[in-house]
N, C-alpha and C positions, 0 to 999 in steps of 0.2 A: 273557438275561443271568443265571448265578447270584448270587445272594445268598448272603451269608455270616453269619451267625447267630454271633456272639462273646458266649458265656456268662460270665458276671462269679462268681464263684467269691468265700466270703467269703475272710476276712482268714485261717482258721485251714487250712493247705495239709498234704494228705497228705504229700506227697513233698518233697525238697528241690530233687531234679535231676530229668528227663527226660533218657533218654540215648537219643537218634536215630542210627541205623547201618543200614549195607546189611549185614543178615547175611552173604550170603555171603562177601562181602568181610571186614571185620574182627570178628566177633562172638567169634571167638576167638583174638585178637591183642592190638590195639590196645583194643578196645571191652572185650573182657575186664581189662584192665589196670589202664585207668581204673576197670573198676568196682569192681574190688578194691581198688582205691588209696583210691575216696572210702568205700566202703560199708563193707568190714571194718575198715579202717585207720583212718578219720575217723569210723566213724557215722555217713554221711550216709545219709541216707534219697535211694537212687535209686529209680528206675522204670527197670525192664530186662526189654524183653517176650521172655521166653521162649516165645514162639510164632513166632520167624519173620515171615515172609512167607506164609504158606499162610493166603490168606483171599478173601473174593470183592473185587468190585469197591469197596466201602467201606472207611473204616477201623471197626474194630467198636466198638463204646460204649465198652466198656470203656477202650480205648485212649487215645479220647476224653478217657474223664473223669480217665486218668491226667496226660494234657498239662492238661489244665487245672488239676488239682490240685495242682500243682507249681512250685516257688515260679522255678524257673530252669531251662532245658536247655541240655547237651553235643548239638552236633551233628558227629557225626564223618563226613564229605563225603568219600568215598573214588572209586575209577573210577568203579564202578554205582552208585551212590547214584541218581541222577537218571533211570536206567531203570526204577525202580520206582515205579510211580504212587503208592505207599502212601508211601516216602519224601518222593514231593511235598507231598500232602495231610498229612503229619505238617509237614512246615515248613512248609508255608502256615499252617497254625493257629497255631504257633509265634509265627512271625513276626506275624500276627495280635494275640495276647495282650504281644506285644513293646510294639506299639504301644496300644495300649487301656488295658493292666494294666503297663506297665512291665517287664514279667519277661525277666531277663535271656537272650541268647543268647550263646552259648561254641561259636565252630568251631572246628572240627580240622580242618586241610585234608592228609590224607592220600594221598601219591603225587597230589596234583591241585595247579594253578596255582589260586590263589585268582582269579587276572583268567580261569581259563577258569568258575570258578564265574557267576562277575559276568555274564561277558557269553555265556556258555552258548553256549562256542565250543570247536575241540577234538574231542574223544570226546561232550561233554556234547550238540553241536549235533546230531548224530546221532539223540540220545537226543530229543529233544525236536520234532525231524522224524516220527519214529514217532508220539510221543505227539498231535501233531498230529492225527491224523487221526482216534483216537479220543475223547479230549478235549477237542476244539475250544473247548469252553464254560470248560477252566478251565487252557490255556495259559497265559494272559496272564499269571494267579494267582501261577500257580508259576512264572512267570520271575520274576515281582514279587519272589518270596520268594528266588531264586537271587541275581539284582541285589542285595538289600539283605544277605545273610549273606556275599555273596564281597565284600561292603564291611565289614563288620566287622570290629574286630581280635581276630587267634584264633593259632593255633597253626600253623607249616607245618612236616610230617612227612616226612622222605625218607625211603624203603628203611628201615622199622620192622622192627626184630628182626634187622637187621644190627650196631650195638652196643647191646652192653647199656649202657655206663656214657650214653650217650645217651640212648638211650631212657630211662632213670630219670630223667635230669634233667630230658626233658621231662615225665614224668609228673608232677615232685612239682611244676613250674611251673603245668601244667592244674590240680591240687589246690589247689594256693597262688590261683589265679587262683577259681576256684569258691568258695571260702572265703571271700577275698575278697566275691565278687558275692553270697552269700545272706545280704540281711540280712531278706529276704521272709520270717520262718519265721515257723510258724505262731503264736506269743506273741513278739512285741516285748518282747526280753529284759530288754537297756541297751545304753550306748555301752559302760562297759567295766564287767569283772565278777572278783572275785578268789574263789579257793576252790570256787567253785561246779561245777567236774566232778567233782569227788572226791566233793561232797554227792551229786549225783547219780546217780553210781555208788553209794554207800549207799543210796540211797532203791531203784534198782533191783534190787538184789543181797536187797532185802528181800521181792519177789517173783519170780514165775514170771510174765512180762509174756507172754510166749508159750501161758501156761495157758490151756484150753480147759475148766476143771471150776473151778464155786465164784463167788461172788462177791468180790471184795476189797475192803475201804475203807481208805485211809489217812488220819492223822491229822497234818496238821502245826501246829505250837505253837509261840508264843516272843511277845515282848510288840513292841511295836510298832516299825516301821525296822529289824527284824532282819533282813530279808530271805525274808521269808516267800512272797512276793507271785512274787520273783524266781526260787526256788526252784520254786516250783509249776509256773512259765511253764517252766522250763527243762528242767527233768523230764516236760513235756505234750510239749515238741517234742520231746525223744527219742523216748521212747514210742508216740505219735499213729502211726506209720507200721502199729503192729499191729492197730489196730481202725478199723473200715470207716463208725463212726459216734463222733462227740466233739462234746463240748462243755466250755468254757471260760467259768463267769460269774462274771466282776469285780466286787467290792466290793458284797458280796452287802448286807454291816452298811448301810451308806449306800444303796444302792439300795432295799430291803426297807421302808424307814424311810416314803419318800412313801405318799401315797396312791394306793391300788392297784397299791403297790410288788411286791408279792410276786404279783401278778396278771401283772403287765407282765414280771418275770424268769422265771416261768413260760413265758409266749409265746415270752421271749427261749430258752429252755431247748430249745421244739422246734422254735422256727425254727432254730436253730443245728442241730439232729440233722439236720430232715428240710427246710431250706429253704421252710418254708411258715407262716405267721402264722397260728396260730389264734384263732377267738375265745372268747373267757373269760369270764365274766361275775363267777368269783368263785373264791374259794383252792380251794375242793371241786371245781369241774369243772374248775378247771386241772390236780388232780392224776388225777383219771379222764383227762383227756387224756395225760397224761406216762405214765402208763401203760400206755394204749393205742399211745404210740409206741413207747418203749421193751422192748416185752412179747418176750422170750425173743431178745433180740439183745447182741453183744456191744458193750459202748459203755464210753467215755473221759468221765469226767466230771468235775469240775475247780470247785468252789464256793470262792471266796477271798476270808479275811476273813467269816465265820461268826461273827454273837455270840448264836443263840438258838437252842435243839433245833428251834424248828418251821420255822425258812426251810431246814434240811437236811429237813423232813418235808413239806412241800410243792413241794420244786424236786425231789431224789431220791425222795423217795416210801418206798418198800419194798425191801428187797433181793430181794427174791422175786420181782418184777416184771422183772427183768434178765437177760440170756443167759449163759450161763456164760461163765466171761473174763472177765466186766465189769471193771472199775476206779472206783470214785469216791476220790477225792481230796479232802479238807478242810482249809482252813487257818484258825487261830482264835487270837485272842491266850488265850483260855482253855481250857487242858487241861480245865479240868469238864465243859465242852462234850462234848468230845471220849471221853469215859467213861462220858457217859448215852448214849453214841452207839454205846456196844461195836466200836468201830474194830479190825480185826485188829491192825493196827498203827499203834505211835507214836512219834512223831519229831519231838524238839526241837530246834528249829531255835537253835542258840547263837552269839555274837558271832564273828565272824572269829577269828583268830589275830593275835599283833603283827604277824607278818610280810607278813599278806595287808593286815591294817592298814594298814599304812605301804605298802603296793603302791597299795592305793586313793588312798590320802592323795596322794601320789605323783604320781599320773595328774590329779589332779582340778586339786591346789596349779599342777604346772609341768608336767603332761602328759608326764611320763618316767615310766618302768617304776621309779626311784627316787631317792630325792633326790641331791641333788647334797651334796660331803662337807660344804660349810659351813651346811649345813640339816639336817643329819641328823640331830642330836643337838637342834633343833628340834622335828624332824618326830614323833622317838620321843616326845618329852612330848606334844606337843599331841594322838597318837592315843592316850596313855594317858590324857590326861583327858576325851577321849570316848568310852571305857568300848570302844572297838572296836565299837561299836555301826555298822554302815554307813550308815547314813544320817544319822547326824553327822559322819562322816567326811567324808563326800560333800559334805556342806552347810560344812562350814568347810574342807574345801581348797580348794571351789571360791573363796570366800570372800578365800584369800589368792594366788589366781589373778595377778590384777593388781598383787598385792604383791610386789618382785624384791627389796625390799630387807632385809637379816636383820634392820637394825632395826624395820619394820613386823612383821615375823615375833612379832617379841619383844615389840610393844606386845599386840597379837594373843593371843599366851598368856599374857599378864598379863590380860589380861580374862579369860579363857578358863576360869585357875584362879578367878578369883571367882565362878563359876557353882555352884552346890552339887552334890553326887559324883552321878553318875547323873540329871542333872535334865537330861533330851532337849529341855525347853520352853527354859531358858536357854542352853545353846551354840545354840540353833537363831536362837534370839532376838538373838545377837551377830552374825549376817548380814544380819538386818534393819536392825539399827543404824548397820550400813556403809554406807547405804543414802543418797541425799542424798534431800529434800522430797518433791521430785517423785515419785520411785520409791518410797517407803514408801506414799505415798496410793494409787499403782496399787497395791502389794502390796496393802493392806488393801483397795480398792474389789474385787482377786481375791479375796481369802480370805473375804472375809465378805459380798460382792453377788454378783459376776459368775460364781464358780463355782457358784450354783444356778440359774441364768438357764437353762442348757442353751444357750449359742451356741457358732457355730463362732469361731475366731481371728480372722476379716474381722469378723463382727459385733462381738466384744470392744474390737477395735482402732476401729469406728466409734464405739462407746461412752465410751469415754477421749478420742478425739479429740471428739467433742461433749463433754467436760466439760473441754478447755480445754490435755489434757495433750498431750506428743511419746508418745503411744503406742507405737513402735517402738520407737521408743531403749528407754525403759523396760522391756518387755516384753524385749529383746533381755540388760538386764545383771538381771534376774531370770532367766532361764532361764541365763545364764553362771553365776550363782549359785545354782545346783541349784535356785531357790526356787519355779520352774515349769517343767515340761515340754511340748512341745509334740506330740500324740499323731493319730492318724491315727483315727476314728472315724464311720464310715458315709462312707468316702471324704470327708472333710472333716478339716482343721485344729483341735482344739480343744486350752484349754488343762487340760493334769491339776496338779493338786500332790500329794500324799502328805498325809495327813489329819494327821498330827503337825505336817508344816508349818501347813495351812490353823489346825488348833488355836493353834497357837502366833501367829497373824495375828488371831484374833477373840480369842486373851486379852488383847494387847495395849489393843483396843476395849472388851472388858471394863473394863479397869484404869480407864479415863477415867472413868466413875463406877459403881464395886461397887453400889451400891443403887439408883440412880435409873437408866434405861433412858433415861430421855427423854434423859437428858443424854450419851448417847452421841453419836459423831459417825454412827456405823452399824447397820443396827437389820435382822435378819434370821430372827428368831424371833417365828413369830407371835403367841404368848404375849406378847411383847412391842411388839409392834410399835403399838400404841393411845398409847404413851407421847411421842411424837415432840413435839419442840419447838425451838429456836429452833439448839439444836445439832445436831440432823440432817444429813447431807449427803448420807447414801444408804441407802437402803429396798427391800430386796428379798421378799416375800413371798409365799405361796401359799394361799388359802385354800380351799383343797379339801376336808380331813380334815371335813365338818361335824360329821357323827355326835358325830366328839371334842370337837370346839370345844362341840359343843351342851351336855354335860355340865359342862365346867367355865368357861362363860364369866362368869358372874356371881363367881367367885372370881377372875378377872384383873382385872374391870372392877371390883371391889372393891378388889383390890388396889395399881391403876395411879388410878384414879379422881382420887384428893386432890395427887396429884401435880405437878400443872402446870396452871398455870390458862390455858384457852385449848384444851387439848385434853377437857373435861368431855363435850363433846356429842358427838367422835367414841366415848369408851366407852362412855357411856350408850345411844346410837344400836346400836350392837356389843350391847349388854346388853340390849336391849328388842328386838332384831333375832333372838337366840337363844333369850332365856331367856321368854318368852311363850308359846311353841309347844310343847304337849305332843308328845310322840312323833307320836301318832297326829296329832296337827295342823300337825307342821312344813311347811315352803313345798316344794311338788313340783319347783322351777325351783333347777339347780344351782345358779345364778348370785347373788352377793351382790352389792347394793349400798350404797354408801358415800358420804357426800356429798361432794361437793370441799370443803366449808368446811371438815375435819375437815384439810389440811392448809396451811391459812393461816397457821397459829402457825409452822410449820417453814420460815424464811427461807434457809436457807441451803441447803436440798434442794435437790439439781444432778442426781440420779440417782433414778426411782420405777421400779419393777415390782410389779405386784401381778396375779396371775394369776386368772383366775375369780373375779372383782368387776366391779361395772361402778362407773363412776365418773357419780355424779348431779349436775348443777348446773352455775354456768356455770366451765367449765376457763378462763376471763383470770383467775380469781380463783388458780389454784394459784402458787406462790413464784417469783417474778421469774429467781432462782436455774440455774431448773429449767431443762436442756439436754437430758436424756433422759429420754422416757416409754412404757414399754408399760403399757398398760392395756386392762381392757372399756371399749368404750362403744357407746351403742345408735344415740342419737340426738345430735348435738350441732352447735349451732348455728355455730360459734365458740370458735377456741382463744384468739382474739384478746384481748391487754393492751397496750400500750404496752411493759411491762419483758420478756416473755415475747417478743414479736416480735422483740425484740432477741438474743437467747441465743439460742433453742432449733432446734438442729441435725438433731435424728434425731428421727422421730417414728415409731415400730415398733407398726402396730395390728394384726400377725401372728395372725391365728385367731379374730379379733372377728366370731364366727359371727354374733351378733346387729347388726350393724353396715350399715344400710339406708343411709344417707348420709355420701360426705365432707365432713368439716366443714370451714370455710372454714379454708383457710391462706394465702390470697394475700397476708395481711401480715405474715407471717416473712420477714424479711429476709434470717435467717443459717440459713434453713433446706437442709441438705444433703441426706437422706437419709429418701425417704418410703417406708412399709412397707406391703403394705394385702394381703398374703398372707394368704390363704384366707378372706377376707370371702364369704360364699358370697351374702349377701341383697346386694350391691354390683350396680347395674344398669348405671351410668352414669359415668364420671368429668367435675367438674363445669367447668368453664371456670376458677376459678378455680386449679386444678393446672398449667394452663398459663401460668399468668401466674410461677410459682415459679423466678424466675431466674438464684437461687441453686443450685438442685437439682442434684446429680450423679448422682444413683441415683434411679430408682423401679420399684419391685417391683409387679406385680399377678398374682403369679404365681399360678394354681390358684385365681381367681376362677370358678367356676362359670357364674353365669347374668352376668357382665358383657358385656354386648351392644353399648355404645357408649361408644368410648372419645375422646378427643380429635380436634377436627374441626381444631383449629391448634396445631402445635405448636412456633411460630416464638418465642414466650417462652421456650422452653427450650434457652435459648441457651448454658446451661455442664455438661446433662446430657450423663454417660460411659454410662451402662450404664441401658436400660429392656428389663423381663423383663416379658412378659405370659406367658408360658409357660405354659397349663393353662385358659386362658381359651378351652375349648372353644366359647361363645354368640359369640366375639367372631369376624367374618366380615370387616368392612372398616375398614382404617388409614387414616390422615389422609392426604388426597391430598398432603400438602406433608414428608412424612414426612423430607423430606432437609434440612427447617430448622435441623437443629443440627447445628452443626458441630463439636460436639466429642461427638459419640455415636462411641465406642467399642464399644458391643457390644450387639446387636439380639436378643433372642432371643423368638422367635413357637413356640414347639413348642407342637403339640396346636390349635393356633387354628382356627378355622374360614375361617381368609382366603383368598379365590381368587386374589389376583392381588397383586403388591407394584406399588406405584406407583413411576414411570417418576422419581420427586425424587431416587430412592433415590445415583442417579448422585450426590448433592452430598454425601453422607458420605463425604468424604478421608481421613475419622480412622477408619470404620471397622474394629476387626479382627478381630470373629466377628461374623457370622450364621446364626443357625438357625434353622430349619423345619421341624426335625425331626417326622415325623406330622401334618405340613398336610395330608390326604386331599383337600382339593381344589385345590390349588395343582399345574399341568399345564404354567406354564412361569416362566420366572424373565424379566425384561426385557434385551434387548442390551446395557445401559447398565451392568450388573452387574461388565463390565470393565474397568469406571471406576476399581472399588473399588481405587485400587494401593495400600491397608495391609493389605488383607484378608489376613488369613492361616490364618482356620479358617470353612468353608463346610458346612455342614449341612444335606444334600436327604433325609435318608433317609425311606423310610415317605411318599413322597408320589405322586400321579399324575403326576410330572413326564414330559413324554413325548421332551423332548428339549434336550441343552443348549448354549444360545448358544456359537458358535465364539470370541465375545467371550472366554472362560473362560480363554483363552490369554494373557491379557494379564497376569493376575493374578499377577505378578512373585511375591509375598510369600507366595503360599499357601503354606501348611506341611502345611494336612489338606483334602483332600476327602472328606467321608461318602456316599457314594449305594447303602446296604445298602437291599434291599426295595424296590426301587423297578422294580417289575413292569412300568409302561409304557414305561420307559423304555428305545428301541428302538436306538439307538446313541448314541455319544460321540465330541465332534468328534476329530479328531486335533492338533488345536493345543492338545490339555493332556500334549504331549508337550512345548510350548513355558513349562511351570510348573515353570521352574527352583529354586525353593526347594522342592518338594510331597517330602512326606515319607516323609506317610501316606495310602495311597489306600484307602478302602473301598466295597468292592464286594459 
């Protein structure tokens, strides 16, 4: 049986289209038409192999990496299309990445019946009799790919180049339709954008993008929400289709800033060129490394949001270092920057136009190209007293979105003028206001905890939902209100905001008390963070930086000290933890700790993070309050209080590398959601985990040496989703494995388990299973086609050697995976009886 190897390509895509055709047939017809329509006409970046068909039995890499690089293909299906094995093997890939990566497919069914595509009858059955004989291995494939593109909806061509006014309108329909489908490009623009191709045209008209002599650097400048960010992105995907290697790194100012920030964008810098993660140890050999990538090749480089010469002298390096062609790109709220930097060229990015103005305005307020007549004379003030600035724009039309009526309009820019001329912090701040309880508190738990946490959108949402709030909703009229975006980031959900916003959310928190910190409700600067007291609600910190902390901690603890009685011992603890240690004698062990008494005074904490600390003493002592906690910890005995058993929902001990034992939680009551990722010293989970009856989720994913995990797991009577995933030590599951009856989703990849237990038949509720890379896992039990919610099944990467005829029963399947799976010697034919299956991989 072949296996199929589907490569995952990042986010940042050469091409826009892939255009698939039978040369002989239409390459200079139809297939020429289209590419003129989208490539000269549109700009789009296609892929158009001017090679033909003249190649041996493979498709050549190249080709390869064209389909794969490419954010959506044209496939134009003519007579012969299907006699050329090459055309097979090009839609099979296709249709492949269709399924895996999303990327769109666009037929043309040219002089052919879309039902003889489908069912590969006709002329096509012909074609596919021959290929039989020599293909046997990868028939089945390419019908797979024929059945699902003569199901697609596409375009049906008769007798092309018999009218012209016909054929144009199909043309400009396929254009219209492709337009449409790319929203894959390689920088996530926005939803909607005004002005922005004419800048672009500027920016490119300012070089020779096709030059092969010199390096270039551009300069872009403007002060913040001008559109700096957008512009960059948009001028990368034009451009990008001329150089064979690029890179794109976002919010260089804020990234740069952590510890080992500019080490980590470094990495980030050449994984992005040459897809491989180097290691780094420090700014110096990160830049001997970027210049041993980059060394005499042409490259696309893209630094956005720049506030200091040396994060452009450590991520770029040298211009000397680069291939002729090069391009680097910089964007910076300070022109100064940009003049120690001797940039060829530069380019101020400045406010829209009223007219682009009031377009944005427009889109955002009622979602029309422009207002409507009794708002207009509205619309024109309100974007003249946000300077035309776009992202005020954006932030207050979205703002009076759910507002229809002129007089909300009009209470609206009466606020609007009391803002003082040019102040980005107070129009941004009148969207807040609009805001009811609920949703300010999420605003501000985002802008000043959760956006430094690094989670995905499910974790954020589990987080708000353990401190009590309607998470969705809220999350759902902040992102209608521009006030968050929600962004695609290492194939995951997270949430972004634009740092004028998140500013304008912690100056709020500021305002609660100018002088004293403690008396804040949110405390996210570790400078400050020692001051916490009885107004506290949410704590998020890092203590990494030590080197820094080490020099100036006796001036915080000086300064925070007299402040709040109750918190004395945590600064002093802080002060006698740093400032005792000469250079040469500080503590070898990253790891800081802290006692838990140090936050007893802070009654009203609902929310802690504290990264690289461990937390020393007994945790029933921490604030009744408290719902959510990541922390280190080593050892602990007991989370257990009486007020704490009662609240606390999520417990996330994510990366608690030093973490030898679970500490007892068997009396959380309202406990939902346990974490215990990447605990690498975890051997054992302890009986009390299964008594947690509350639990819907527990993660033990990429536990290394954990070898035995629950022997009864019939207490876990309301868990949805358990991940051991990466728990390579772990060999055998609980023989009773099918006691919960509301587990939804099983996933074992990487385990070392031989065999699933025969309970498995009593999960109803299941609807994924995987296995993926069980290397000893040889058969699955008959009972498997019990599972009737199952709809995603995951065998790949295992010795499976053969699969239960049961498989047939499994009404709901939507995916079978069985990629690499070398022993496996046939497949029954009743998964021809998997009426829902969608996606089959083989």
């Amino acid at each position: 049986m072949e296996t199929v190897a589907v490569s995952r390509p990042g986010s940042r895509l050469r091409f826009d289209v892939f255009l698939s055709f039978r040369g002989e047939d239409t390459r200079h017809n139809i297939t020429e038409r289209v590419y003129d329509a989208l490539h000269r006409k549109e700009k789009v970046r296609v892929f158009l192999d001017n090679d033909g068909m003249d190649r041996g039995d493979k498709i050549q890499p190249s080709l390869i990496a064209a389909i794969e690089d490419s954010a959506a293909s044209v496939v134009v299906l003519s007579r012969n299309y299907a006699n050329s094995h090459w055309c097979l093997d090009e839609l099979a890939m296709l249709c492949d990445l269709r399924a895996s990566l999303k990327r769109p497919i666009i037929p043309i069914f040219c002089d052919v019946n879309p039902s003889h595509v489908r069912k590969q009858s006709d002329h096509f059955k012909e074609d596919f009799e021959k290929h039989a004989e020599r293909f046997s291995d990868k028939i089945e494939r390419w019908r797979g790919a024929m059945e699902l593109v003569g199901n697609l909806s596409g375009f049906v061509w008769r007798e092309f180049g018999q009218n012209a006014s016909v054929d144009d309108a199909m043309i400009g329909l396929v254009v219209k339709r492709v337009l449409a489908e790319l929203s894959n490009t390689p920088e996530k623009v926005g939803d909607y954008t005004v002005g922005l191709e004419s800048r672009v045209d500027d920016l490119k008209n300012l070089f020779d993008i096709e030059s092969t002599s010199g390096v270039q650097v551009l300069g872009l400048y403007g002060m913040g929400g001008i559109g700096k960010t957008t512009l960059a992105k948009a001028f990368y995907n034009k451009v990008v289709g001329n150089f064979k290697q690029r890179v794109f790194i976002s919010n260089v100012r804020e990234s740069s800033s952590d510890q080992d920030g500019l080490v980590n964008l470094q990495k980030t810098y050449i994984n992005e060129l040459n897809s491989s993660m180097p290691q780094i140890e420090d700014v110096n050999t990160g830049r001997q490394k970027i210049r041993e990538n980059v060394h005499e090749k042409k490259i696309l480089a893209v630094l956005d949001d720049v506030d200091n010469v040396d994060q452009v002298d450590a991520l770029v390096g040298e211009r000397r270092w680069y291939g002729q062609g090069s391009l680097i790109v910089i964007t910076t709220r300070d022109e100064e920057i940009l003049t120690k930097l001797s940039v060829n060229q530069l380019y101020e990015v400045k406010c829209v136009t009223e007219m682009q103005a009031l377009k944005l305005f427009s889109y955002h307020s009622l979602r029309k190209e422009k207002p409507t007549a009794n708002l207009l004379d509205l619309s024109k003030k309100i974007v003249q007293i946000t300077g035309q600035l776009p992202l005020a724009v954006e932030v207050f039309g979205s703002l009076l979105y759910d507002k229809k009526e002129k007089k909300q309009w009009e209470a609206q820019l009466e606020k609007l003028k009391s803002t003082q001329p040019n102040d980005l912090q107070d129009v941004l701040a009148l969207s807040f206001k609009s805001l009811d309880d609920e949703e300010k508190k999420v605003f501000l738990d985002v802008a000043c905890l959760l956006l430094n946490m690094e989670r995905t959108k499910e974790e954020v949402v589990d987080v708000l939902k353990g401190c009590g709030f309607n998470a969705e909703a809220a999350l759902s009229v902040l992102r209608q209100k521009s006030l968050i975006k929600i962004v695609k980031r290492m194939a995951h959900d997270t949430l972004w905001t634009h740092d004028q916003i998140r500013d304008m959310g912690r100056q709020m928190v500021l305002r609660e008390s100018s002088e004293d910190p403690g008396m804040r409700s949110r405390l996210w600067d570790h400078n400050e963070i020692m001051t916490g007291t009885i107004s506290i609600r949410g704590m998020v910190f890092d203590l990494k930086n030590k080197s820094e902390r080490d020099l100036n901690a006796e001036d915080i603890a000086l300064r925070n000290l007299p402040k709040n009685k109750g918190i004395n011992s945590l600064c002093s603890y802080v002060k006698n933890k740093f400032i005792r240690f000469r250079e040469a004698e500080k503590p070898k062990s990253s790891q800081i700790t802290i006692p838990v008494e140090s936050f007893v005074p802070m009654m009203k904490l609902r929310l802690l993070q504290i990264n690289n600390v461990e937390l020393e003493g007994n945790l029933k002592r921490l604030p009744s309050e408290l719902k959510w906690i990541q922390c280190g910890i080593r050892q602990v005995q007991s989370l257990r209080s009486k007020r704490v058993d009662e609240n606390l929902k999520v417990v996330n001990l994510r990366g608690c590398y030093r973490l030898e034992a679970i500490p007892d939680l068997s009396n959380h009551k309202a406990l939902e959601k346990l974490v215990l990722e990447r605990c690498n010293l975890l051997v054992k989970v302890p009986i009390s985990v299964g008594n947690l009856t509350t639990l819907l989720h527990l993660d033990f994913r990429d536990c290394l040496n954990l070898t035995e995990f629950l022997v009864d797991v019939s207490g876990l009577k309301r868990l949805e989703k358990l991940i051991l995933s990466g728990c390579s030590s772990l060999s055998v599951l609980p023989e009773n494995i099918g006691a919960m009856p509301c587990l939804k989703s099983l996933l074992l990849d990487g385990t070392a388990i031989k065999n699933v237990p025969d309970s498995i038949y009593r999960l109803q509720n299941l609807e994924k299973l995987s296995l993926r890379g069980c290397k000893s896992i040889q058969e699955i039990p008959f009972c498997v086609g019990t599972l009737t919610s199952l709809e995603e099944l995951n065998l790949s990467d295992t010795a499976l050697k053969n699969l239960p005829s049961s498989i047939g029963c499994l009404k709901n399947l939507q995916k079978l995976h069985l990629i690499h799976c070398a022993s496996l010697s046939n497949i029954p034919g009743t998964i021809n009886e998997l009426i829902s299956l969608k996606e089959l991989f083989l």
